[in-house]
VMD Tcl script that draws the C-alpha trace (Angstrom):
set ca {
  {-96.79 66.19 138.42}
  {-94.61 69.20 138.76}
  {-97.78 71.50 138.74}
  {-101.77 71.26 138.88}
  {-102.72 74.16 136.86}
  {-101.33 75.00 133.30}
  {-102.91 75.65 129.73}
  {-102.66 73.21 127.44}
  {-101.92 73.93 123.33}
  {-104.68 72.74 120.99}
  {-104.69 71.79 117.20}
  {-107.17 74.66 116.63}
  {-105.02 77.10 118.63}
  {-107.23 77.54 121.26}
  {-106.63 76.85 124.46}
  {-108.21 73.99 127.11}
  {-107.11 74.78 130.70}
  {-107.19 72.60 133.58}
  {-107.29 73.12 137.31}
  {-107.52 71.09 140.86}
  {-110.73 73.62 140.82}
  {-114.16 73.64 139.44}
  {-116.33 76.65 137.70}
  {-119.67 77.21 137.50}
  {-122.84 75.12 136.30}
  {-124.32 76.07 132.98}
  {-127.60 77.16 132.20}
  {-128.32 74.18 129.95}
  {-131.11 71.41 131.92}
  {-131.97 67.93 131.32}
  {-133.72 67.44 134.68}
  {-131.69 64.98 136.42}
  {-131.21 65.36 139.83}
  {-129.67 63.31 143.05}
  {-132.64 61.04 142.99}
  {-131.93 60.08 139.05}
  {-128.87 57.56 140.24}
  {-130.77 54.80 141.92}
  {-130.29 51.51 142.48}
  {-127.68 48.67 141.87}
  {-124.63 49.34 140.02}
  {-122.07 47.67 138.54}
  {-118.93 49.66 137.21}
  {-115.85 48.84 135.25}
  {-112.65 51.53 134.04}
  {-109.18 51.62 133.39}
  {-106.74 54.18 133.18}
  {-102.92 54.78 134.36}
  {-101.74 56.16 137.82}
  {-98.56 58.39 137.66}
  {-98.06 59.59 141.46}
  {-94.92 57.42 142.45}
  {-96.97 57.15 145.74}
  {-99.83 55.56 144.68}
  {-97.66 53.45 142.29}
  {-96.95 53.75 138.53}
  {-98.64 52.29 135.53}
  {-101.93 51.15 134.05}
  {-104.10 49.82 136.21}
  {-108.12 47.92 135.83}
  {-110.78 48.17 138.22}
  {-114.36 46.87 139.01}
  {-116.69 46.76 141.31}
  {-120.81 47.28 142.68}
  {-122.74 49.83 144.92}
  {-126.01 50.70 145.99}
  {-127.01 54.09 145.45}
  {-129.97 55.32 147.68}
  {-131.39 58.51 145.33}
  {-130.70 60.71 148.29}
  {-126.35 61.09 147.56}
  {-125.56 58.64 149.53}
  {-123.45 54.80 148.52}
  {-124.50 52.82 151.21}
  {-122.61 49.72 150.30}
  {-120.16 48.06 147.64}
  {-116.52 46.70 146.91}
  {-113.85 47.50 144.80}
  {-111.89 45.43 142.88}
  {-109.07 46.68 141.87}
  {-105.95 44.97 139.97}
  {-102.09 46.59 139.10}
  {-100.10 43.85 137.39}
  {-100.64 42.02 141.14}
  {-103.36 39.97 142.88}
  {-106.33 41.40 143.16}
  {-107.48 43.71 146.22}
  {-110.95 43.93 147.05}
  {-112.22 46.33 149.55}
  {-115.93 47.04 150.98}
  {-116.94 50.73 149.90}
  {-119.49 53.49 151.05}
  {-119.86 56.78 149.44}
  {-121.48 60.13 148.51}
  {-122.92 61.89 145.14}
  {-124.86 64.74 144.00}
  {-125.63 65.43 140.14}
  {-126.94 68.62 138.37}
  {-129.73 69.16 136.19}
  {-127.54 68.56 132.99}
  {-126.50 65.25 134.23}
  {-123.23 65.75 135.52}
  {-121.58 65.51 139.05}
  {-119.23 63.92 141.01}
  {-118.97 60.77 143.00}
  {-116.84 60.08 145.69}
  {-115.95 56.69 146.74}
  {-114.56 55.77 150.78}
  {-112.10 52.66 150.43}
  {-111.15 52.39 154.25}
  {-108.58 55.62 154.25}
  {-108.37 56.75 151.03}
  {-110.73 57.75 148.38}
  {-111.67 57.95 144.57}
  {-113.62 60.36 143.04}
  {-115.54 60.27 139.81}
  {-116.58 62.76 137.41}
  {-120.33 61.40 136.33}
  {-122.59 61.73 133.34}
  {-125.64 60.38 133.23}
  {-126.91 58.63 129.71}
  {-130.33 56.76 130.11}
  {-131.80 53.55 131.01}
  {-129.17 54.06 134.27}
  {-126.28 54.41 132.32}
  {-123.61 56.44 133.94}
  {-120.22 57.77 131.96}
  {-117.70 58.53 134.67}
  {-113.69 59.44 134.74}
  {-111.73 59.50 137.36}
  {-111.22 62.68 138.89}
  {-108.18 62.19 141.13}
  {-104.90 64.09 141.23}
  {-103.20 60.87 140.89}
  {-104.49 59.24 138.17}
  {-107.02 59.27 135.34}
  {-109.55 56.49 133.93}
  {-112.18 55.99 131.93}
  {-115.44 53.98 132.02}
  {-119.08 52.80 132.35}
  {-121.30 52.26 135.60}
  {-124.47 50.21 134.75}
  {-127.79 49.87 136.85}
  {-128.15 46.09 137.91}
  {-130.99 44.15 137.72}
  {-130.89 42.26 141.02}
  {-133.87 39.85 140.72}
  {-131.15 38.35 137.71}
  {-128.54 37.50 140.74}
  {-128.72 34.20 139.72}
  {-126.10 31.54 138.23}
  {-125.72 32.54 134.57}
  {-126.84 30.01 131.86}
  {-127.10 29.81 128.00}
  {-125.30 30.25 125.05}
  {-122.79 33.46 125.67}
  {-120.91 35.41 122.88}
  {-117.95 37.45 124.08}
  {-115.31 39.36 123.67}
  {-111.86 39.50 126.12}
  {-108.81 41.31 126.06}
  {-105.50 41.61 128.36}
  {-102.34 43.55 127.81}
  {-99.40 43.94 129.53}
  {-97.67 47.67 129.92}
  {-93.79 46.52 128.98}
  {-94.32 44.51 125.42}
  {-98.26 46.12 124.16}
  {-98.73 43.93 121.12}
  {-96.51 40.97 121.82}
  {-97.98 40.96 125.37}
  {-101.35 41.50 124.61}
  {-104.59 38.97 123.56}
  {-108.00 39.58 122.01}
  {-110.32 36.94 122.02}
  {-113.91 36.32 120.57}
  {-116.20 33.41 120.53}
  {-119.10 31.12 122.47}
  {-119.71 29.80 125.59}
  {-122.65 27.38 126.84}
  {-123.04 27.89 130.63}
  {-125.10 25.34 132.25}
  {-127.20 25.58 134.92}
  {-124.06 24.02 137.20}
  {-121.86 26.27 136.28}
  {-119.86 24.41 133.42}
  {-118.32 26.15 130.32}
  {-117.88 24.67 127.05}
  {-116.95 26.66 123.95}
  {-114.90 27.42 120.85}
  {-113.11 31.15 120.37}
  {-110.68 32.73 118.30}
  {-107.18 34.29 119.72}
  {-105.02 36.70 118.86}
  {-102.16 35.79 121.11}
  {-98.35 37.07 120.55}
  {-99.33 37.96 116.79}
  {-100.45 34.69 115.53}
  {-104.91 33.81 115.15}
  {-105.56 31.18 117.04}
  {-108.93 28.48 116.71}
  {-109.44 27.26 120.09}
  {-111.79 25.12 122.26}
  {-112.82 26.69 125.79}
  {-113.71 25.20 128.95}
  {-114.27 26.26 132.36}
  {-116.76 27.51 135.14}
  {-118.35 29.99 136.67}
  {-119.40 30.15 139.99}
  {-122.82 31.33 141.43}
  {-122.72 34.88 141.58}
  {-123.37 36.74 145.40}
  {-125.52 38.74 146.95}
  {-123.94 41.53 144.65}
  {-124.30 40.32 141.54}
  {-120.19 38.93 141.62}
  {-118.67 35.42 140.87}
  {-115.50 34.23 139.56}
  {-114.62 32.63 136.23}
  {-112.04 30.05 135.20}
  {-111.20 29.39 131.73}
  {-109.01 27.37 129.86}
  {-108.13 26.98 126.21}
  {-107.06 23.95 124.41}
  {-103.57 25.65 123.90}
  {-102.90 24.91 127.63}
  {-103.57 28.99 128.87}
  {-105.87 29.38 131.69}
  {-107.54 32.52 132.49}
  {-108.89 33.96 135.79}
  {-111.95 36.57 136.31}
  {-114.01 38.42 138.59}
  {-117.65 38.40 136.88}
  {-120.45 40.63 137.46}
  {-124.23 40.30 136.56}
  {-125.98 43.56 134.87}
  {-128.88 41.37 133.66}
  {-130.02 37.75 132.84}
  {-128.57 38.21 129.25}
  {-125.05 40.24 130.04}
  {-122.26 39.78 132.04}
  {-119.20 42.04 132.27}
  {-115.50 40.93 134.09}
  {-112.31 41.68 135.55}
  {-109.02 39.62 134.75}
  {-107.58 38.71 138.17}
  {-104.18 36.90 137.04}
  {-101.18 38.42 137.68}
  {-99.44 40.04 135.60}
  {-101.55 41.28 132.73}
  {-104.48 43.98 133.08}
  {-107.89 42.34 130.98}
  {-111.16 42.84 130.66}
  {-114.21 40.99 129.05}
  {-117.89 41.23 128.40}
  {-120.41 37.89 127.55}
  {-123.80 38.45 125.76}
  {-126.53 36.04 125.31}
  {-126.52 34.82 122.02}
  {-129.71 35.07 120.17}
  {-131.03 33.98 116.66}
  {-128.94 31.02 116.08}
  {-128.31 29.29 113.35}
  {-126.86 32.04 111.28}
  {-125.80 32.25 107.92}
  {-124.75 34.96 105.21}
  {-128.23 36.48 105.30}
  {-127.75 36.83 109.01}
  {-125.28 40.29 108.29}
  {-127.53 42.32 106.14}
  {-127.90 45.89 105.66}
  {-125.32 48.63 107.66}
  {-123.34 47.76 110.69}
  {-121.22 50.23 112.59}
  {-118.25 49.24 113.96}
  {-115.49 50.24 117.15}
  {-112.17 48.81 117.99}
  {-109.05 49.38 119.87}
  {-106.35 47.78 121.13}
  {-102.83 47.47 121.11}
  {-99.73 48.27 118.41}
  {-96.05 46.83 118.62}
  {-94.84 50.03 120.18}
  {-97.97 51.76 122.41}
  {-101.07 50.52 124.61}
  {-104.20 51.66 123.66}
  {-102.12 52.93 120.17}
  {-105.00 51.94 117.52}
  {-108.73 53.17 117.68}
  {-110.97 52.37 114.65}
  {-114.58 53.22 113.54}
  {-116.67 52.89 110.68}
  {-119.43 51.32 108.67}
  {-119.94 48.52 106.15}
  {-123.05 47.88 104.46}
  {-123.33 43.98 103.64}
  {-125.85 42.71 100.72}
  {-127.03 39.26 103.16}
  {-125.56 37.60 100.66}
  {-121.07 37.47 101.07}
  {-120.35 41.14 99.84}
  {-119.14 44.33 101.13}
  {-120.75 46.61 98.85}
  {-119.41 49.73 100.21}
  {-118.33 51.15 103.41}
  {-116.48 53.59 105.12}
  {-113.46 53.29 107.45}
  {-111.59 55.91 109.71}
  {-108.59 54.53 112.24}
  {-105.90 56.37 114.10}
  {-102.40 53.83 114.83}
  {-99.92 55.64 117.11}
  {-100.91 58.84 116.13}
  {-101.44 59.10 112.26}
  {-104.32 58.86 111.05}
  {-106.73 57.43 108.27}
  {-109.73 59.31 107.45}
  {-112.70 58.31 105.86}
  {-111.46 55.65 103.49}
  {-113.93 54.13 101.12}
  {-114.58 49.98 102.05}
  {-114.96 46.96 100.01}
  {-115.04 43.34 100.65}
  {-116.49 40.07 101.53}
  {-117.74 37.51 104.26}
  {-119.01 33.88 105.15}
  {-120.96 33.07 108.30}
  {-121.30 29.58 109.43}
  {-124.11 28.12 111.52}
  {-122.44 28.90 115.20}
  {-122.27 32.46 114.09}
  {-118.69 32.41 113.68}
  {-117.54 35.11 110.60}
  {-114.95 36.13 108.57}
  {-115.35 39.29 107.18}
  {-112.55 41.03 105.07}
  {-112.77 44.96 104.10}
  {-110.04 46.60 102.03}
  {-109.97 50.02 102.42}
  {-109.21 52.11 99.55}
  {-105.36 52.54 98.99}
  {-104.69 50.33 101.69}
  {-104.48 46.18 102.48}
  {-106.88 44.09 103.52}
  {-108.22 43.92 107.14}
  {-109.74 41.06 108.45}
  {-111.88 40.61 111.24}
  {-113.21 37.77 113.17}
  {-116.49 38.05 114.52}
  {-118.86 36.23 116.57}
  {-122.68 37.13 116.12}
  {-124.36 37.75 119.63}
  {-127.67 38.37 117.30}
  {-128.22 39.65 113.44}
  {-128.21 42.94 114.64}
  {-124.64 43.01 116.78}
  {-121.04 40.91 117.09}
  {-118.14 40.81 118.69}
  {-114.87 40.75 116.33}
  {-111.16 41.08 116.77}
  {-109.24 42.46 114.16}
  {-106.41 40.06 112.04}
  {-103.26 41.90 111.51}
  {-99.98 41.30 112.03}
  {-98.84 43.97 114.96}
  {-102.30 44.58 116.36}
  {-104.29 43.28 119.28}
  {-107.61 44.98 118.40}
  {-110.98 44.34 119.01}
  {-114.59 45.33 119.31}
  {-117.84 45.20 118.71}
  {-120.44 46.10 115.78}
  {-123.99 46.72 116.26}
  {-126.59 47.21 113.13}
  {-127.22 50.59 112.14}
  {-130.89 52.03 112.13}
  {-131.89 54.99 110.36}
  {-130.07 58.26 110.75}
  {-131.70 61.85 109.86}
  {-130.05 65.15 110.18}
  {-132.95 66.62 111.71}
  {-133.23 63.73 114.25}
  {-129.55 64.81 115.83}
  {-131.03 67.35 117.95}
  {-130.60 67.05 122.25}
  {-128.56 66.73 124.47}
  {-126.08 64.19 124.20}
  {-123.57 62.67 127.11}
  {-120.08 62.19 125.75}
  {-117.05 60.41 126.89}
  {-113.35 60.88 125.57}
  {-110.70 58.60 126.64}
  {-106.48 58.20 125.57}
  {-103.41 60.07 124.95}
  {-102.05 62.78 122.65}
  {-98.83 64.86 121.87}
  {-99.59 67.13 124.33}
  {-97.61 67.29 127.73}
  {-98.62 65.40 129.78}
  {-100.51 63.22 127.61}
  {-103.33 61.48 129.50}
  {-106.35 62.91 128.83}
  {-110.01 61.94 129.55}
  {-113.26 64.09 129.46}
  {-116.99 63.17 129.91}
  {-119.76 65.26 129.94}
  {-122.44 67.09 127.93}
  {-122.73 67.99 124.10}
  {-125.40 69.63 121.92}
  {-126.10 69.21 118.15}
  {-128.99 71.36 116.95}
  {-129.96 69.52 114.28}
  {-128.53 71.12 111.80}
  {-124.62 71.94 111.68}
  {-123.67 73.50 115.10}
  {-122.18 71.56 118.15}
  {-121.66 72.97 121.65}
  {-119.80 71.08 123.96}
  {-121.74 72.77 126.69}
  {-120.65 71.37 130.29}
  {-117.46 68.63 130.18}
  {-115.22 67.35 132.93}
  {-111.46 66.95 132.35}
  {-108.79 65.04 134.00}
  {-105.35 65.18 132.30}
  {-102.60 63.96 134.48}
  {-104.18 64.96 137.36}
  {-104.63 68.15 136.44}
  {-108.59 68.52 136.59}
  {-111.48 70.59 135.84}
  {-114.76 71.33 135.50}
  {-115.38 73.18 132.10}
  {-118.70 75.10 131.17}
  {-117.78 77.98 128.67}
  {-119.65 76.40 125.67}
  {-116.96 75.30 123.47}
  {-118.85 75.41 120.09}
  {-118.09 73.92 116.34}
  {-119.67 72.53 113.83}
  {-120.24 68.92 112.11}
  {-121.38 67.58 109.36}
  {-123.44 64.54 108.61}
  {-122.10 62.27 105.61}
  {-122.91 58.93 104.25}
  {-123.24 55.78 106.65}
  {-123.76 58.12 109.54}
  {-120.80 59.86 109.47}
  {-120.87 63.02 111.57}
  {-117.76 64.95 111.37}
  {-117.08 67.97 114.05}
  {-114.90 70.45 114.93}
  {-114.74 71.94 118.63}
  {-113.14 75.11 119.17}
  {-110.19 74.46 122.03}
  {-110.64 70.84 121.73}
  {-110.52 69.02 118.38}
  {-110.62 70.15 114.86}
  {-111.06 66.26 113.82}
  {-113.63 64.37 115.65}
  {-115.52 61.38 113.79}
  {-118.39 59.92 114.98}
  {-120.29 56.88 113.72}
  {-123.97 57.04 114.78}
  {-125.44 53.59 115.09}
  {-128.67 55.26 116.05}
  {-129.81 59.04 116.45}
  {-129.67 58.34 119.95}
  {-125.85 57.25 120.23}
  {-122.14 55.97 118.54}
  {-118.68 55.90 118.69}
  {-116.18 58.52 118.21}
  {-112.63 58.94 117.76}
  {-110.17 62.67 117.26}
  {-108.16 62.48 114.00}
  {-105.84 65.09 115.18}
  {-102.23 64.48 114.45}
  {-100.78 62.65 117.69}
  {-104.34 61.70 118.64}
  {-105.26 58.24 120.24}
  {-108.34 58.91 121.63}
  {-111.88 57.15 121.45}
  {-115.37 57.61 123.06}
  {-118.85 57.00 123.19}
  {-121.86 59.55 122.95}
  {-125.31 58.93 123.58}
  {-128.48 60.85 124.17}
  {-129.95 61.88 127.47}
  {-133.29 60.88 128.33}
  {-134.75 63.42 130.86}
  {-135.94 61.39 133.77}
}
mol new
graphics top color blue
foreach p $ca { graphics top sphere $p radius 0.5 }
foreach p [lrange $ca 0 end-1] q [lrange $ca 1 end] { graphics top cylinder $p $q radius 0.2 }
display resetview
């Protein structure tokens, strides 16, 4: 980085500035406190390091800690992996968090450190970026249940993906499908692949050892087209696992669900689901981010539907859906959408339950995937709080890593305030509390469109609830995605 402070150009014209320092807390409360982070954690990001020191290029990391509810980590490791083995190393730490929610973390790894910027959600959900001068990264830290420390069994669906930094499509794989863990560990399953282009049907075998005293095991897999895959694995609850990919070599990622409400059929994907991808294109990591909704009669259709997607940079907004599906008994689907104008997309899903899937997405030059969770009711009235918000990508700008998290307001009605926000672009960092306001507008299949004075003058959200959904910016240039969810005062 040739500097740490500089203002950055906008599509609205405005201007977002960025800083090694930090301004002011807002007025806006949501009662958190220190004491509101409490408890066992387990937290996965990724992001790219761009200080020749620290080394170059993407990087994926993982990892638990014990937070005490007075600001203190008093125990954890970090696993952290850069196209090598991995390196795992025992942490301790320090926090403090404001009324709104926000607040910094700061992790010890023997003599260096990492520092989050932190948003708290609900139910001990934590949004966090990493707030260092030599890299940024985005993520999730989730509260544990401990008494679940236990070796995983069950039917798991899941979703995994790996990429590699020189050749992002080619070198990249998405993979959905089932997994029966037994009691000793075993793994038996069937998935679908999306390796070097070309869909894949493939069994699945493996193990999974018993996890230790911090919730962590490994995981071997291997696929019936002679791949095999290692992980890290880390328990959040008896039903979910998340992972880590430790082969070297590609940067992956993975999260397993127990699978509920088996045997499916057609009538198993009724009403609206919302859905969130991203993945890779033939040229850029991380160059396609999709959202939308499709409502399905229970019965093979796609009766209508809306789609929005942004590949490497241009974007397509709000396009009208149509299509069809079949669902076997295993809860494997195929589910094609045509959006208006455009060809047919096909995903591959996986039910974890009628109301959510996993699903990667069949194209040629992609390595997308996601998930899709069942929409309940959305009011415009209802869209009132306080909301934490997470941003995560790349854009024209210069330098063009960018991630933000922190605290947004809709009123209801039509106005949006992005009223305390962290930002880490490059390196270049800060703490942002001037009320950048807009406005949005709620459409069909709970579309909420927004524009933020300084920041975006195209963000699209896709509310699966009133309480939370996925975003992405349709700015020109724009490959950036998110999350936002409501805060629940403690």
């Amino acid at each position: 980085m040739a500097a740490l402070s500089f203002a950055l150009a906008c599509t609205t014209g405005k201007t977002e500035t960025t800083s090694s320092g930090t301004s002011s807390q807002p007025a806006s409360a949501a009662g958190f406190s220190t004491s509101s982070l409490k408890g066992n954690y387990v937290y996965r990001l990724a992001g790219n390091y761009f200080n020749l020191q620290s080394g170059d290029g993407p990087y994926e990391r993982a990892g638990t800690f014990i937070a005490d509810g007075n600001g203190n980590i008093t125990s954890g490791v970090d696993d952290f992996v850069q196209s090598s083995a991995p390196s795992s190393n025992p942490i301790v730490g320090n926090y403090a968090i404001s009324s709104d929610g926000t607040g910094k973390l700061t992790i010890n790894l023997g003599n260096s450190q990492l520092i989050f910027a932190i948003t708290m959600v609900a139910d001990g959900t934590v949004y966090l970026i990493e707030f260092d001068t030599t890299a940024t990264g985005a993520g999730v830290a989730v509260l544990q249940d401990a008494s679940a420390f236990q070796p995983p069994t069950g039917t798991f669906a899941f979703r995994f993906h790996s990429n590699q930094a020189n050749i992002p499509s080619q070198g990249s794989v998405s993979r959905v499908g089932t997994m029966a863990v037994t009691s000793k560990g075993s793994v038996a399953g069937s998935e679908d692949i999306v390796r070097v282009n070309a869909l894949s049907s493939l069994t699945l075998t493996g193990s999974l050892s018993a996890p230790d005293s911090t919730g962590k095991g490994t995981a071997i897999f291997s696929d019936s087209a002679g791949f095999t895959l290692n992980y890290f694995y880390y328990v959040i609850d008896s039903n979910t696992l998340t992972f880590l990919e430790t082969d070297e070599g590609p940067l992956g990622d993975g999260r397993a669900e127990m699978q509920t409400g088996a045997p499916f059929s057609d009538s198993s994907l009724s009403n609206v689901f919302v859905f969130h991808s991203l993945g890779e294109t033939e040229t850029t990591l991380d160059g396609v981010n999709s959202v939308g909704a499709l409502h399905s009669d229970g019965k093979g259709n796609v009766t209508l539907g809306s789609y929005d997607s942004v590949q490497d940079g241009v974007p397509t907004v709000n396009a009208s859906l149509s299509g069809t599906y079949s669902i076997d008994s295993s809860g494997r689907a195929v589910i094609d959408l045509t959006p208006q104008g455009s060809t047919t997309i096909e995903f591959i899903a996986w039910m974890v339950s009628p109301s959510r899937a996993f699903f990667l997405v069949n194209v040629a030059g992609l390595a997308e995937d996601g998930a899709m969770d069942q929409q309940q009711t959305i009011t415009a009235g209802s869209l009132n709080g306080q909301y934490s918000i997470l941003m995560y990508g790349h854009d024209q700008q210069t330098p063009p890593l960018v991630d933000r998290v922190g605290v947004i307001t809709l009123n209801g009605s039509s106005v949006i305030t992005l009223t305390d926000y962290f930002i880490n672009r490059n390196g270049s960092r800060n703490q942002i509390s001037t009320d950048p306001v807009g406005t949005y507008n709620l459409g069909a299949n709970g579309r909420l469109s927004a524009s933020i004075t300084g920041v975006t003058s195209a963000m699209v959200l896709y509310m699966t609830s009133n309480n939370s959904g996925y975003l992405i910016l349709e700015d020109t240039g724009e490959d950036v995605s998110g999350s936002i969810a409501l805060q629940v005062t403690p």
